[in-house]
Backbone as CSV, one residue per row, in Angstrom:
resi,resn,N_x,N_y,N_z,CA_x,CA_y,CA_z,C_x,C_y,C_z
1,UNK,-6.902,23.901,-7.504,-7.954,23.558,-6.564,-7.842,24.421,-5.307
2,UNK,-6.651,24.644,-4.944,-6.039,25.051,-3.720,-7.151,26.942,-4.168
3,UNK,-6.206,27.157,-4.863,-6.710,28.750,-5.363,-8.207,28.836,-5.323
4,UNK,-9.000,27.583,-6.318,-10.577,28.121,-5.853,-11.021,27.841,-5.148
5,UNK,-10.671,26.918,-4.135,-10.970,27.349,-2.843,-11.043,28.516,-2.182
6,UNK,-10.232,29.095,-2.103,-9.507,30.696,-1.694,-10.280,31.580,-2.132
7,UNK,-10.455,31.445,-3.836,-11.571,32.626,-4.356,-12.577,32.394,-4.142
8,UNK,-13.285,31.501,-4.280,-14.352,31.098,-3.813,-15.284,31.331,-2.406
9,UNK,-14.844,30.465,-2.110,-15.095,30.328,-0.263,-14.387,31.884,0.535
10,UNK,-13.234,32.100,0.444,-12.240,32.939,0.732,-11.802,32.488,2.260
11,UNK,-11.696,30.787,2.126,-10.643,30.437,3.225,-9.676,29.648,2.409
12,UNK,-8.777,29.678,3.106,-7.393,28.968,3.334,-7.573,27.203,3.032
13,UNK,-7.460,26.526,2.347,-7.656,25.444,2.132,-6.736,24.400,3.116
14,UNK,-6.671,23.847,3.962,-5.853,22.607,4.607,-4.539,22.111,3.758
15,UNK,-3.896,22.046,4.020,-2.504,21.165,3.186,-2.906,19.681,4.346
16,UNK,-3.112,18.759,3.402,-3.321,17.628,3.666,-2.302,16.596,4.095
17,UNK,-1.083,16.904,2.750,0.239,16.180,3.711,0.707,17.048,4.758
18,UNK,0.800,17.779,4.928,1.207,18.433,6.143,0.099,18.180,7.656
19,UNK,-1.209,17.492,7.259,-2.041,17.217,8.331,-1.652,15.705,8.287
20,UNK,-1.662,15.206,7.648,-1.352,13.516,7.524,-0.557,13.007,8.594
21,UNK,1.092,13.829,8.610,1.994,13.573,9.193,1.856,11.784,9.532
22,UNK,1.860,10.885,10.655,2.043,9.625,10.194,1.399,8.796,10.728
23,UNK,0.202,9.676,10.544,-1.321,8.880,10.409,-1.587,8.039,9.459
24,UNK,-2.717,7.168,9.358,-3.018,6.193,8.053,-4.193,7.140,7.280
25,UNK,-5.284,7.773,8.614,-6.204,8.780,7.453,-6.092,9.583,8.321
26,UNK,-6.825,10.620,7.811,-7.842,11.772,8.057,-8.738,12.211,7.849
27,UNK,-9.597,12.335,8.625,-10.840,13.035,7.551,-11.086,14.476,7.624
28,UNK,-11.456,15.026,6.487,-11.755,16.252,6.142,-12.363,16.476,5.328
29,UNK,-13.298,17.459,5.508,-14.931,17.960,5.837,-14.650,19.104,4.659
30,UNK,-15.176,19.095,3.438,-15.587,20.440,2.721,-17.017,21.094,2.818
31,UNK,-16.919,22.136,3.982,-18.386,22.617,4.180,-19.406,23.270,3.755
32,UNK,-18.695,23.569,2.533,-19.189,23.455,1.172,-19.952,22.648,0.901
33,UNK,-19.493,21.450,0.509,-20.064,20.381,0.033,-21.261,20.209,0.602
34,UNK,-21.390,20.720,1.763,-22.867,20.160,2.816,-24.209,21.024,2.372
35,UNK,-24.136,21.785,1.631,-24.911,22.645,0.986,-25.404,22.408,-0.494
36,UNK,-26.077,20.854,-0.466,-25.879,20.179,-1.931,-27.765,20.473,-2.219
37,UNK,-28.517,21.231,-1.502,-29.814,21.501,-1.603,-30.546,22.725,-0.383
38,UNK,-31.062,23.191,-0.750,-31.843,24.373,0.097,-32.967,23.566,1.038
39,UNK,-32.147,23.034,2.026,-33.383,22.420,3.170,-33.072,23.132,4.615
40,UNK,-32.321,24.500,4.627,-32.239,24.980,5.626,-31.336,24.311,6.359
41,UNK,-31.271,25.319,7.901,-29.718,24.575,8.738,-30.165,22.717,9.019
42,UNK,-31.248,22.388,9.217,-31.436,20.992,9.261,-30.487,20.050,8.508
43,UNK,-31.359,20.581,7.116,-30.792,19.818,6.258,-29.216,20.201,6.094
44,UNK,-28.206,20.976,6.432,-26.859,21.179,5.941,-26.781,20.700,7.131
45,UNK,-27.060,20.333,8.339,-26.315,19.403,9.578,-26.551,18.152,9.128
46,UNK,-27.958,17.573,8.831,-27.649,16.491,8.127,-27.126,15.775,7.235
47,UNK,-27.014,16.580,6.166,-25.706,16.171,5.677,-24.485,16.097,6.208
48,UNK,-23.995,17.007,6.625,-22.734,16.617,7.189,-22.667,16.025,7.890
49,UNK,-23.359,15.271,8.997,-23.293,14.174,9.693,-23.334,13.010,8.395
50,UNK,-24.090,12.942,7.473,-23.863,11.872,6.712,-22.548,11.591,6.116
51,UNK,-21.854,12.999,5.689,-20.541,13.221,4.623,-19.446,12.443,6.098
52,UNK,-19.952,13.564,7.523,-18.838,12.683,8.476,-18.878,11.346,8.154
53,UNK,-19.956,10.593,8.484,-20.244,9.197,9.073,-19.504,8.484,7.927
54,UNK,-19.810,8.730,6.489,-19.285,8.294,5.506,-17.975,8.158,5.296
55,UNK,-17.205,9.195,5.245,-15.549,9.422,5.263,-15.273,8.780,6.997
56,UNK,-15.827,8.401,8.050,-15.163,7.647,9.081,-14.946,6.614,8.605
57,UNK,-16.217,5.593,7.914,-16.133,4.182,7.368,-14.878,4.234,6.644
58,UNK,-14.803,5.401,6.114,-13.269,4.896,4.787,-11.994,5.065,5.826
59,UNK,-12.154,5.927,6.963,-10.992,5.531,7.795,-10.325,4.304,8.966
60,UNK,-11.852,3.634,8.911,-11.886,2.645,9.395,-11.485,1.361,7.971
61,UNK,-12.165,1.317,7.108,-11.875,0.709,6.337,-9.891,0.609,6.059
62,UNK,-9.198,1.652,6.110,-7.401,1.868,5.578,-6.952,1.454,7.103
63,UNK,-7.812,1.675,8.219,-6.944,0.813,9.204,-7.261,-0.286,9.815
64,UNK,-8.198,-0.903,9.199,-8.703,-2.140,9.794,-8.963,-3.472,8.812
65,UNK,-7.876,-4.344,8.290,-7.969,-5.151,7.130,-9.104,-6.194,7.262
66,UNK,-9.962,-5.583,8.192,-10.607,-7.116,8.365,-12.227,-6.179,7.642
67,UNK,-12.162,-5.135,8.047,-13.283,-4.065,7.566,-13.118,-4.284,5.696
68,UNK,-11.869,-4.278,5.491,-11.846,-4.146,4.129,-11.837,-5.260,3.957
69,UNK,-12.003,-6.655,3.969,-12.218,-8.066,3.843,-13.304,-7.824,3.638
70,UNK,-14.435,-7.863,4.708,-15.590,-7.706,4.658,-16.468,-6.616,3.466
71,UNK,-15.423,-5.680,3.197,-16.208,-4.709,2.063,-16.835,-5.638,0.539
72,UNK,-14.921,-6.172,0.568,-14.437,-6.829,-0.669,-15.618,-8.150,-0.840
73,UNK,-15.731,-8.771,0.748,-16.912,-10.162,0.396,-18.396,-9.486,0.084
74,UNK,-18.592,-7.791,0.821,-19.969,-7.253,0.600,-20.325,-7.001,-0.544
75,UNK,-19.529,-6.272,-1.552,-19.268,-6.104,-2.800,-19.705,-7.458,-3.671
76,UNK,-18.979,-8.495,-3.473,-19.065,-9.563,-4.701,-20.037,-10.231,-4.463
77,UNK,-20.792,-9.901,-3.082,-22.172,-10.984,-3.148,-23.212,-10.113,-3.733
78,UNK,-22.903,-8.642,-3.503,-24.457,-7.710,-4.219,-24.791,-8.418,-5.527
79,UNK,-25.836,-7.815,-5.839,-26.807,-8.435,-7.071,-25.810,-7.410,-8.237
80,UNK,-26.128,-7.658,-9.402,-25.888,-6.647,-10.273,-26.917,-5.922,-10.467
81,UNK,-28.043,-6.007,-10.335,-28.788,-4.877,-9.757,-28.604,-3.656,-9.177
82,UNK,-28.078,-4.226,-7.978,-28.011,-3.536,-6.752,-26.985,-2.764,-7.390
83,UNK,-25.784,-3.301,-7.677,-24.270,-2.680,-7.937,-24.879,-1.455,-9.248
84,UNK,-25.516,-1.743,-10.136,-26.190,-0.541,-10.978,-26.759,0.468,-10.492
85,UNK,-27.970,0.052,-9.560,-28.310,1.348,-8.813,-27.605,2.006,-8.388
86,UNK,-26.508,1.369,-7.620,-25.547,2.421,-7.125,-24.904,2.944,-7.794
87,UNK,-23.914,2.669,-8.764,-23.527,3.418,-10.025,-24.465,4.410,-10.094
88,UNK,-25.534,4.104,-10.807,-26.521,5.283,-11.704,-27.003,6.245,-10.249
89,UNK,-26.549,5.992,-8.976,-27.342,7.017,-8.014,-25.829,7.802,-7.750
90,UNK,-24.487,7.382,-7.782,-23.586,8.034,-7.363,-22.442,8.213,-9.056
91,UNK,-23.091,8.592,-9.848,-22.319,8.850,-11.227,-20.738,8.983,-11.087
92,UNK,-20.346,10.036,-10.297,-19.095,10.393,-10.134,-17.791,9.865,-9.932
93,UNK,-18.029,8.726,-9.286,-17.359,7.649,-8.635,-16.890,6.324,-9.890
94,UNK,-15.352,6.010,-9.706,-14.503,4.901,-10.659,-15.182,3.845,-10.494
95,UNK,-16.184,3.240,-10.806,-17.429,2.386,-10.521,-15.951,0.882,-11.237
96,UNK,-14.930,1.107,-11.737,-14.579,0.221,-12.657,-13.139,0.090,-11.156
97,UNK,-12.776,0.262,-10.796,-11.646,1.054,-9.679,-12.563,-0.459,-8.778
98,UNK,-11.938,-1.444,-8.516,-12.656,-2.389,-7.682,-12.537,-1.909,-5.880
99,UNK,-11.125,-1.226,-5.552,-11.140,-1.163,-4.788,-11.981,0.148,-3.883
100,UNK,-12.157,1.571,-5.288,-13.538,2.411,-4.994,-14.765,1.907,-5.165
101,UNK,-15.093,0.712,-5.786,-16.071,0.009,-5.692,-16.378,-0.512,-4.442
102,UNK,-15.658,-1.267,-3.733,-16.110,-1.765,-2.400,-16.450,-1.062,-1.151
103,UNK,-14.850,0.037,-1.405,-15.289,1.123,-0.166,-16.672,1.898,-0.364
104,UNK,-16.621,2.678,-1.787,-17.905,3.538,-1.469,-19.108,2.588,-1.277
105,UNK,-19.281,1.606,-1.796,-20.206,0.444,-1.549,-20.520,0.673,-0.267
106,UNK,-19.619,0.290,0.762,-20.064,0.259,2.326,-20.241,1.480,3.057
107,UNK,-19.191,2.649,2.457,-19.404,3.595,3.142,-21.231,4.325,2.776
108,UNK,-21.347,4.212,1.312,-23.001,4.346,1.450,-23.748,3.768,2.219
109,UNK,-23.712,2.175,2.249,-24.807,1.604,2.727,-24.915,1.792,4.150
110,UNK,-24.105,2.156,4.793,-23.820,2.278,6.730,-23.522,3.377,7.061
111,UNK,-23.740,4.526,6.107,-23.360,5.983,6.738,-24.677,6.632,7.437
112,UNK,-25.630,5.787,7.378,-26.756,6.042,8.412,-26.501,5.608,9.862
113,UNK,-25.689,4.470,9.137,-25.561,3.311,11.149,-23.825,2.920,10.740
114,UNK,-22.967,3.582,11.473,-21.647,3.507,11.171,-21.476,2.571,12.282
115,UNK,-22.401,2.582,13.298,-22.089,1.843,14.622,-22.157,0.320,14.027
116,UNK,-22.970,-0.247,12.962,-22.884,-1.747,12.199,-21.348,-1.849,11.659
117,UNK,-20.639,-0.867,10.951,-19.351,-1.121,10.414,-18.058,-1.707,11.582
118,UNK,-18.360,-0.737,12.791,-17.799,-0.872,14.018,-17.899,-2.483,14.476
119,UNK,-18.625,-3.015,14.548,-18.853,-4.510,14.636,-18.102,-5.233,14.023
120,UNK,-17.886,-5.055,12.931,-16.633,-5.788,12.089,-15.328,-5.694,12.472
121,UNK,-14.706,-4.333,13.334,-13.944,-3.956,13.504,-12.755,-4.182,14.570
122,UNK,-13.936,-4.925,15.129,-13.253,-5.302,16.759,-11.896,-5.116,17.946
123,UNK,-11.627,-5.891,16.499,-9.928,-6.595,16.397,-9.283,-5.280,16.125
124,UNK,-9.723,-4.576,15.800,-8.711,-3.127,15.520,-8.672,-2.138,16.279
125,UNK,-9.556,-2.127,17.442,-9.474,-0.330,17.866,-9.923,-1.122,19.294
């Protein structure tokens, strides 16, 4: 992974445990990734404000047990409906993995308004 990065892109990829050091997360940005359609610089800032907003929730979620309470109760009240759509809109994802079930659950639904996740959070930051 490390390597096609390198060939690819032709940067230097992050060593992640070596950024970790004895933090709970980090987030990090493949800016790559933000280039998932031809909508011009708009659209690749908007995304990445979404990819940010998204990966904050999951760092809020590993340091705040009350965020991940709340995922876990958001999760088991959705419809099975709902929980399908999301599956069939995000394929990629351990849909069976309960605990990637809950996070990406929330981090989708609030990576528009991360400031709603923050509300839950209180008690932590």
């Amino acid at each position: 992974c490390f390597q096609r990065v390198k060939d690819t892109v032709g940067l230097q990829p992050v060593d992640l445990d070596l950024l970790m050091g004895d933090h709970v997360s980090v987030i990090a940005i493949n800016p790559v990734g933000a280039i998932r359609e031809d909508k011009g610089l708009s659209g690749i800032t908007q995304e990445a404000w979404l990819t940010f907003n998204h990966e904050r929730i999951h760092a809020i979620q590993v340091s705040c047990p009350e965020v991940e309470k709340w995922a876990v109760k958001r999760w088991k009240s959705m419809s099975k409906k709902k929980k399908e759509e999301l599956k069939k809109a995000q394929l990629s994802y351990d849909w069976k993995n309960k605990t990637v079930a809950t996070r990406e659950a929330l981090a989708f639904a609030y990576e528009n308004h991360p400031e709603e996740v923050l509300k839950h959070a209180k008690s932590c930051f």
